[in-house]
C-alpha positions as CSV (number, residue, x, y, z in Angstrom):
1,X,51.9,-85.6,18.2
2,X,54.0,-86.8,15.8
3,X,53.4,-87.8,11.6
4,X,54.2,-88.6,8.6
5,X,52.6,-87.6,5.4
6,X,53.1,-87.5,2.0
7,X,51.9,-85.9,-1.6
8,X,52.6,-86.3,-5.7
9,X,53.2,-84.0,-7.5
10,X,53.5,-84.4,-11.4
11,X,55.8,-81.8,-12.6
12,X,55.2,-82.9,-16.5
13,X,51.4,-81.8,-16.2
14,X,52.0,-79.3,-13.8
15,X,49.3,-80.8,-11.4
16,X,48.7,-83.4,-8.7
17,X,49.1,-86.7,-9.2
18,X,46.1,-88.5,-8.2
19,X,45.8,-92.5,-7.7
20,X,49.3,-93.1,-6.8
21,X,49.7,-95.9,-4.8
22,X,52.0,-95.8,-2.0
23,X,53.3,-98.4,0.3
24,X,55.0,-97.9,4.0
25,X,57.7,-99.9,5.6
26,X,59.5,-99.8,8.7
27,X,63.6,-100.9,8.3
28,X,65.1,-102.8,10.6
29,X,69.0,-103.7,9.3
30,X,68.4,-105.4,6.1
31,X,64.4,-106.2,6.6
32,X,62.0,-104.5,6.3
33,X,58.1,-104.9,6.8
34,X,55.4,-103.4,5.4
35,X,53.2,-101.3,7.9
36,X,50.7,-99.5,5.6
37,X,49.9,-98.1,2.8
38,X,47.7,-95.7,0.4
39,X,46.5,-94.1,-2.3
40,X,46.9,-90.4,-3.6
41,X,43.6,-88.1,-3.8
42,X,42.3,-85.6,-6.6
43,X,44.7,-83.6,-4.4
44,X,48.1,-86.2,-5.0
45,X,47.5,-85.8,-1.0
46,X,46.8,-89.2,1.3
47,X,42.9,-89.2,2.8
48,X,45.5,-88.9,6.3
49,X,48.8,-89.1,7.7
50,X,50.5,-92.7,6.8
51,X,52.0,-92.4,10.6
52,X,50.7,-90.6,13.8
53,X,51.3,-90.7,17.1
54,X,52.4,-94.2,19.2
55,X,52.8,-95.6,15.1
56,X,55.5,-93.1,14.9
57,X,58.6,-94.3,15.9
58,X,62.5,-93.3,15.9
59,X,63.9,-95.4,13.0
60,X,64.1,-96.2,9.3
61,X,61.7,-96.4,7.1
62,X,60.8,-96.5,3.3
63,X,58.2,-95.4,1.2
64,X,57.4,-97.0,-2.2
65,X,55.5,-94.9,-5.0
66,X,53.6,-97.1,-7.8
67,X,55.2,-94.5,-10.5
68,X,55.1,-96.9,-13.2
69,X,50.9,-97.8,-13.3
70,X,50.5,-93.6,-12.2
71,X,52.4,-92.7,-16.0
72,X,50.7,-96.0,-17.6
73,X,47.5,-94.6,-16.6
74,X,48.0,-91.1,-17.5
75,X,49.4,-91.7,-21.4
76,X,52.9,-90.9,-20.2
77,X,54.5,-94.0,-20.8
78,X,54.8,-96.4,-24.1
79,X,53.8,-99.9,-23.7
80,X,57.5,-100.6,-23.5
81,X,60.0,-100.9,-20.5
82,X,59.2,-97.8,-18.7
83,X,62.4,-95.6,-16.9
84,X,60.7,-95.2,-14.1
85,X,58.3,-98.2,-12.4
86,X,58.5,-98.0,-8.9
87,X,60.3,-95.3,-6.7
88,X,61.9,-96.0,-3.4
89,X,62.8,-93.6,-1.0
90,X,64.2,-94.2,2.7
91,X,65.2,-92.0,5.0
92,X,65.1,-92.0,8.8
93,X,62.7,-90.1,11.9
94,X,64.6,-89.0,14.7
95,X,61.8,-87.6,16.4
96,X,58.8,-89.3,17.1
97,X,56.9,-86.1,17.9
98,X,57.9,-84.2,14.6
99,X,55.7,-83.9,11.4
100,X,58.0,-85.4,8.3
101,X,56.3,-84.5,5.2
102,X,58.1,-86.9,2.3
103,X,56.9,-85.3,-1.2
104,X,57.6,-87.1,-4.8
105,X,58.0,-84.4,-7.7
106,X,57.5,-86.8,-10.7
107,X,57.6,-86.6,-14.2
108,X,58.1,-89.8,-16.5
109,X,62.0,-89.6,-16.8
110,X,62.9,-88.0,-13.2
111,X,62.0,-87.5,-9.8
112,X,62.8,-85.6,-6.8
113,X,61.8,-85.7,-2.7
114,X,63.0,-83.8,0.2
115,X,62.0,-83.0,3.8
116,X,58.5,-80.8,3.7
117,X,57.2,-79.0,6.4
């Protein structure tokens, strides 16, 4: 059965990142439309997958992180314009039956993601 998960990592503390709000869309050309979301635990894990089974499909999708309120609420951002607010990051399933694991390594001026297992 196939899924998709995610976690936060915050790579200034050195620990999880924990209340992260994170948002799910499915692409479709230039639209897209939101299909869930959630919320990062004690663990910067989701409660559960985002995606599993018959959800999953073939195709492109996006995941939105809530960087900007994480930092805010954390004492890692000034009360100005922040360099970081929210973090997009698409990228396509081409397996339905596969686990894609989608990790954000974020610290207030950066970021990094790539295909977990």
């Amino acid at each position: 059965m196939g899924r998709l998960t995610t976690h936060v990592l915050d790579t200034a503390t050195g620990r999880p990142a924990a209340g992260v709000r994170i948002t799910l869309y499915r692409l479709s050309g230039a639209d897209r439309e939101r299909i869930g979301g959630a919320a990062t635990n004690a663990d910067g894990r989701t409660e559960g997958p985002l995606l599993e089974g018959a959800a999953l499909a073939e195709g492109g999708y996006e995941l939105v992180f809530a960087a900007g309120d994480y930092l805010r609420a954390t004492g890692q951002a000034g009360a100005g314009v922040l360099f970081l607010d929210e973090i997009p990051i698409r990228f396509g399933i081409s397996d339905a039956t596969g686990h894609y694991h989608v990790p954000l390594l974020l610290s207030p001026y950066g970021y990094s993601t790539y295909r977990g297992s």
